[in-house]
MIVEXSE-150966 format. One record per residue (C-alpha): x, y, z. Coordinates in steps of 0.5 Angstrom, whole numbers, plus 500, padded with zeros to 3 digits. Layout:
<sites>
+------+-------+-----+
! east ! north !  up !
+------+-------+-----+
!    X !     Y !   Z !
...
+------+-------+-----+
</sites>
This chain:
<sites>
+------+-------+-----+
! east ! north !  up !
+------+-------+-----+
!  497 !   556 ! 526 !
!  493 !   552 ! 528 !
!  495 !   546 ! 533 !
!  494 !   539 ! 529 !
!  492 !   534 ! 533 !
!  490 !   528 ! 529 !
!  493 !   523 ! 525 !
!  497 !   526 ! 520 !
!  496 !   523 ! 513 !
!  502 !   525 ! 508 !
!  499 !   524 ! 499 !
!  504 !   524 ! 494 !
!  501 !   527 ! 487 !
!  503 !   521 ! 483 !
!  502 !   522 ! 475 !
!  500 !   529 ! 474 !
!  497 !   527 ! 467 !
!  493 !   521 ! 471 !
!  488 !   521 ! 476 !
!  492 !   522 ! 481 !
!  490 !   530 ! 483 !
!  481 !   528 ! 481 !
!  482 !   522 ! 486 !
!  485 !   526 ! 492 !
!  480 !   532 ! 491 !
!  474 !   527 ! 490 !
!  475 !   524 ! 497 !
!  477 !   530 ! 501 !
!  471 !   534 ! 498 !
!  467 !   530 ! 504 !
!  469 !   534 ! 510 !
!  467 !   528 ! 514 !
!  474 !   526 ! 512 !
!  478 !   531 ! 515 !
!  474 !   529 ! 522 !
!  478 !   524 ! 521 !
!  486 !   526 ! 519 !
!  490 !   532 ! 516 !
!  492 !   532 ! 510 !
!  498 !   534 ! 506 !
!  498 !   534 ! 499 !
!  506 !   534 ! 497 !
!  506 !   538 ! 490 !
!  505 !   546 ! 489 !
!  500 !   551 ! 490 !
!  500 !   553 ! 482 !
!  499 !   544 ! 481 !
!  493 !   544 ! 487 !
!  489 !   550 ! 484 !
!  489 !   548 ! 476 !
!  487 !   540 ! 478 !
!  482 !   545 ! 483 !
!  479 !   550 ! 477 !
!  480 !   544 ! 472 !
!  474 !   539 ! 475 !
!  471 !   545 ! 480 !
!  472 !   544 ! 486 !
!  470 !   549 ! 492 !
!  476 !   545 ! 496 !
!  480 !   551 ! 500 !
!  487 !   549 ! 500 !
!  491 !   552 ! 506 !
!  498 !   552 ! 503 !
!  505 !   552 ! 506 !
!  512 !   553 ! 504 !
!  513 !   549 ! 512 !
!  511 !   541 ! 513 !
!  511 !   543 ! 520 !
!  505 !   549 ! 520 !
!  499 !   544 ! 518 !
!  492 !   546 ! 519 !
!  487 !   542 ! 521 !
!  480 !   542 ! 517 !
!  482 !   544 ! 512 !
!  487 !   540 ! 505 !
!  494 !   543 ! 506 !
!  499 !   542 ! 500 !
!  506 !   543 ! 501 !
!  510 !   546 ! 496 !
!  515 !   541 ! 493 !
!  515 !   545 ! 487 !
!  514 !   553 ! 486 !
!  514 !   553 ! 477 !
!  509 !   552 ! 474 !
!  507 !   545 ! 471 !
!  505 !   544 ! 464 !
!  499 !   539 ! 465 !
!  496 !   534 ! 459 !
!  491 !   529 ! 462 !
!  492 !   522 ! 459 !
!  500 !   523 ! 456 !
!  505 !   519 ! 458 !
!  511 !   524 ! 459 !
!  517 !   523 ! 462 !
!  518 !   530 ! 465 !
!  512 !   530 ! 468 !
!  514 !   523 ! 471 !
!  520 !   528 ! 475 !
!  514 !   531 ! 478 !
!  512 !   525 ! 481 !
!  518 !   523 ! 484 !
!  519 !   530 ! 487 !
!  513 !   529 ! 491 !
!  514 !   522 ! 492 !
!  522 !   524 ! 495 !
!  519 !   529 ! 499 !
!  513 !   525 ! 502 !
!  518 !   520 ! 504 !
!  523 !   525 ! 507 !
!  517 !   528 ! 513 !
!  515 !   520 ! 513 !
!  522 !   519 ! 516 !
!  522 !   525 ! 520 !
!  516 !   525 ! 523 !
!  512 !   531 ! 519 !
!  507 !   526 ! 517 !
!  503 !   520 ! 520 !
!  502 !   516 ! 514 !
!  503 !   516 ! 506 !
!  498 !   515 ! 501 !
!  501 !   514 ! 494 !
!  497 !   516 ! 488 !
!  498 !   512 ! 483 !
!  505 !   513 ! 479 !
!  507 !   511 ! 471 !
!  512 !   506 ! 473 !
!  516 !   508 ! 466 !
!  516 !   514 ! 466 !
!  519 !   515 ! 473 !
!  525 !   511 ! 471 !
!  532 !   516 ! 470 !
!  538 !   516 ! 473 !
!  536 !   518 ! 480 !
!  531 !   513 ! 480 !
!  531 !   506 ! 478 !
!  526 !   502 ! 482 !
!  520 !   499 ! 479 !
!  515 !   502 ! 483 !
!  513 !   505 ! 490 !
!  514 !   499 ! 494 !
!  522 !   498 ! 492 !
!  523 !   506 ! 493 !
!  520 !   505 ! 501 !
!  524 !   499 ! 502 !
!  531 !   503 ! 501 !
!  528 !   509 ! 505 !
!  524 !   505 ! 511 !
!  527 !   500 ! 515 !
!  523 !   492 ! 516 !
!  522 !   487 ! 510 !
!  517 !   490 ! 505 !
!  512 !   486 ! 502 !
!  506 !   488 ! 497 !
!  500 !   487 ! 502 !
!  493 !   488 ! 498 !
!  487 !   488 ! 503 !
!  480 !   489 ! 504 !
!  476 !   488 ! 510 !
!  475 !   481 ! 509 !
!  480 !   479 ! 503 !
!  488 !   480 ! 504 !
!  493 !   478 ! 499 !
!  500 !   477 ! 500 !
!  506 !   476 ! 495 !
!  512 !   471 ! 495 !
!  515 !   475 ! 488 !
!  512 !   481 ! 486 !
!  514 !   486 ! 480 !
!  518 !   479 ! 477 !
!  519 !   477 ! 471 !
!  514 !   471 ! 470 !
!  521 !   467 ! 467 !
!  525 !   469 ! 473 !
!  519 !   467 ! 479 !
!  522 !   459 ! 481 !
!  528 !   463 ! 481 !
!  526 !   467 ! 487 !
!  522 !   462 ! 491 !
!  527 !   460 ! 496 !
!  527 !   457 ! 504 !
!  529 !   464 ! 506 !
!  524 !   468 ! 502 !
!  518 !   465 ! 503 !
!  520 !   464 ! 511 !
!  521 !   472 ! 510 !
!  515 !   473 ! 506 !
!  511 !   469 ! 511 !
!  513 !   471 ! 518 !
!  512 !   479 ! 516 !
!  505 !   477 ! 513 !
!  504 !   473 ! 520 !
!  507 !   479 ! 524 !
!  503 !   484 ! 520 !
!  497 !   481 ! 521 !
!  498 !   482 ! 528 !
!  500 !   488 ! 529 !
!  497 !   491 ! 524 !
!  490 !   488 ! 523 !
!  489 !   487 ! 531 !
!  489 !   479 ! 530 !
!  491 !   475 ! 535 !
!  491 !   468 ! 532 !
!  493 !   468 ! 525 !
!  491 !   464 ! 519 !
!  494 !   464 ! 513 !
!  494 !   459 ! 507 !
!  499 !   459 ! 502 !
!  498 !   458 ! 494 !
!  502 !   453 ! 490 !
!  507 !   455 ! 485 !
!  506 !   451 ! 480 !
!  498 !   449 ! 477 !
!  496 !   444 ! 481 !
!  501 !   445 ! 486 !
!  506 !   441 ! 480 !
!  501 !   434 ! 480 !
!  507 !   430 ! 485 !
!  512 !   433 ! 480 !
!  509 !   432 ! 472 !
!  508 !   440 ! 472 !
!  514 !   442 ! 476 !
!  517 !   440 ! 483 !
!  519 !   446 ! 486 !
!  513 !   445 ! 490 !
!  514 !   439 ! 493 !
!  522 !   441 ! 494 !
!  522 !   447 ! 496 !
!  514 !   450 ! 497 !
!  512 !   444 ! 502 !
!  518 !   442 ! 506 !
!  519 !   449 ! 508 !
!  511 !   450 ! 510 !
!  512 !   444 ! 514 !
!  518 !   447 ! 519 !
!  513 !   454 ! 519 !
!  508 !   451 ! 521 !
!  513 !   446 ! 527 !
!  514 !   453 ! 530 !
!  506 !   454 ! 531 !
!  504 !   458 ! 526 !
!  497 !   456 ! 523 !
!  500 !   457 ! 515 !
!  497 !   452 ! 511 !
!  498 !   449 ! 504 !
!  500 !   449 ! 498 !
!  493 !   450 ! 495 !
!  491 !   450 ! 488 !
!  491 !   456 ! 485 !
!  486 !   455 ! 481 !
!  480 !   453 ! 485 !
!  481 !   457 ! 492 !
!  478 !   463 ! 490 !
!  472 !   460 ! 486 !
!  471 !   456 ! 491 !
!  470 !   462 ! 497 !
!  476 !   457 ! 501 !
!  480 !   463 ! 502 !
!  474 !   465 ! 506 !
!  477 !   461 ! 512 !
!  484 !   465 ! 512 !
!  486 !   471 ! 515 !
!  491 !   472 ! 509 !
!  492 !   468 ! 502 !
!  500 !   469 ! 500 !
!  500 !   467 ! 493 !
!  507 !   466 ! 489 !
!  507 !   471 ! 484 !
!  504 !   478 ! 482 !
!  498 !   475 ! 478 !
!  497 !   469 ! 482 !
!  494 !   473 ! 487 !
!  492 !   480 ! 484 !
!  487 !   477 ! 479 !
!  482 !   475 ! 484 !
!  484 !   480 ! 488 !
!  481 !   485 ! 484 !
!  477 !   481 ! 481 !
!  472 !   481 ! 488 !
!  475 !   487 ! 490 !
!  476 !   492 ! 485 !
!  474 !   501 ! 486 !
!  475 !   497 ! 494 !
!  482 !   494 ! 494 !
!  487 !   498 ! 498 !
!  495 !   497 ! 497 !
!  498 !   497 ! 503 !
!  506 !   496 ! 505 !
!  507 !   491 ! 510 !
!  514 !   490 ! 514 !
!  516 !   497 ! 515 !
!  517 !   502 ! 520 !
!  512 !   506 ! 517 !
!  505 !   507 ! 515 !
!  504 !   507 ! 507 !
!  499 !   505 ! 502 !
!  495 !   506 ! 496 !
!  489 !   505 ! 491 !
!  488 !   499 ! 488 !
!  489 !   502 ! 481 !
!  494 !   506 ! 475 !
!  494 !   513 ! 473 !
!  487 !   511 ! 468 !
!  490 !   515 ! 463 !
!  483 !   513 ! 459 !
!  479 !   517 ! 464 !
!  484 !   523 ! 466 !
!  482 !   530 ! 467 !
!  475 !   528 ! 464 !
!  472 !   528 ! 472 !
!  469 !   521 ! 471 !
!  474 !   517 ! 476 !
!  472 !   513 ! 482 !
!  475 !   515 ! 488 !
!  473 !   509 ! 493 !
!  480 !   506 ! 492 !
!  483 !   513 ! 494 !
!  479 !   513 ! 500 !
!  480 !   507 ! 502 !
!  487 !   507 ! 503 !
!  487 !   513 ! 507 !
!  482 !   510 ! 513 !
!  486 !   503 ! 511 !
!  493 !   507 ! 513 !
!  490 !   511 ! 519 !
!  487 !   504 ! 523 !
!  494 !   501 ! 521 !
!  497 !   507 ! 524 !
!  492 !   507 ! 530 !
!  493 !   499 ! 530 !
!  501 !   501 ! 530 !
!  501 !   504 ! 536 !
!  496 !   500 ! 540 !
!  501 !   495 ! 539 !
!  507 !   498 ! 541 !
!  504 !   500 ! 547 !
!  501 !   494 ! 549 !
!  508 !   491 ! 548 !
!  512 !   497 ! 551 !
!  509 !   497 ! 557 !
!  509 !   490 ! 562 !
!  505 !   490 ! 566 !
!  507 !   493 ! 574 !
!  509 !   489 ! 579 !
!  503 !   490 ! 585 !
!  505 !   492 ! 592 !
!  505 !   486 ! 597 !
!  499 !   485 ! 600 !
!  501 !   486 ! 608 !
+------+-------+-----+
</sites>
């Protein structure tokens, strides 16, 4: 086998009724991309070659039983399955959501031993991956458990980063969440990520309100004068650059948050609605907090469009580069930190 030397990007499939298997050949097609990283597709060989047959490609898999025997230049999948998968695009189907989780399970498995560099997540339907074995709302709560660090659902472009307070909550339970310690958490991985996954050097992060208006001096609500802004003002006492609370309202509208390295906004919508809306085909959902590298596109399984080869793949490809500068990033990083500087000989 050939030696692999590059940066070793592991993909789980997703959905398989999705476009999870059209988004993964389009942005491997362009054999620049392999110049770049090796990449190993966690799924079967009979799966890789339908989606291959089905939408043309002329993409030459390596395919391997052994995480451990990857070839550089070329796609490789790894077989997390060896029976054949009955495939209807569009479908929402619970037994296909069992194969998502099982090329979910063993991408994880090589992230956590070493096999792979990075994970890149295709997209998954968050119903039909429910069971016994599995009850968590999506990737990020899954990787919590299995990585080590505090996770937080970090979206990112070069020059828009969208972090959350709260994200897969129900709108009724959001105050519930924010509290003193929660928003330090969320702030400080945010602030830490920044620096060591994005290579700034002095951080600039705005903060959104929780209610409209930031609750008006209590007439809309007054978490954020009770709970919001006295615990921004010790944040910002310690000497990170954390501002707010804005009105969320008008900060994006007004290009404000282009004075900021990162915008963490207080629930799901509040802050994914304006990142797609500047963003979206470009967006790149990435993980902060954890000891590993993980990220994915900024869309669903788009079961309106699946199979019929019309899916854009931009996101995808995106979140495959996005993992391996944060990785490159990473380890610049840790070097930097590990390794004081040495003590120079006394001049005689």
């Amino acid at each position: 086998m050939k030696k692999v030397e590059n940066i070793v990007v592991g993909i789980s499939i997703g959905d398989l009724n999705g476009i999870g298997g059209e988004i993964i050949l389009k942005t491997f097609e362009d054999s620049r991309v392999l110049d770049f990283c090796t990449p190993v597709v966690f799924a079967s060989a009979k799966t890789m070659n339908f989606f291959k047959k089905h939408f043309k490609s002329e993409i030459v898999f390596n395919i391997t039983n052994n995480v451990k025997q990857l070839v550089s230049g070329k796609v490789n999948v790894f077989n997390s399955w060896n029976e054949p998968v009955s495939i209807e695009f569009g479908k929402e189907d619970t037994k296909i959501g069992e194969y998502a989780i099982k090329s979910l399970h063993s991408a994880t498995k090589a992230l956590k031993e070493g096999d792979v560099d990075v994970l890149v997540t295709a997209p998954i339907n968050k119903h039909n991956i429910q069971s016994e074995a599995f009850k968590f709302p999506g990737h990020t709560d899954y990787l919590a458990q299995e990585l080590e660090g505090e996770s937080l659902m970090f979206m990112v472009t070069d020059t828009l980063r969208v972090g959350l307070l709260t994200d897969h909550v129900p709108v009724k339970d959001i105050v519930n969440h924010i509290t003193e310690d929660l928003i330090v958490k969320k702030i400080n991985t945010v602030y830490q990520s920044l620096i060591e996954d994005f290579n700034i050097v002095r951080p600039k992060i705005a903060v959104l309100g929780i209610n409209p208006h930031t609750g008006d001096s209590g007439v809309i609500g007054n978490e954020d004068d009770t709970v919001l802004r006295p615990t921004l003002k010790k944040i910002k006492e310690e000497g990170k650059l954390v501002y707010g609370p804005y009105a969320a309202d008008s900060f994006f509208g007004s290009d404000n948050y282009k004075n900021f390295d990162a915008i963490i906004a207080s629930y799901h919508d509040q802050g994914l609605i304006p990142f797609k809306t500047l963003s979206f085909g470009q967006g790149v959902n990435f993980t902060a907090g954890l000891n590993r590298v993980r990220t994915s596109p900024d869309h669903g399984t788009a079961y309106e469009i699946a199979g019929k080869g019309v899916a854009d793949s931009n996101s995808f490809k995106e979140a495959v580069f996005t993992a391996i500068q944060v990785f490159k990033n990473k380890s610049d990083y840790k070097e930097l930190t590990s390794n004081p500087l040495k003590k120079q000989p006394k001049k005689i």
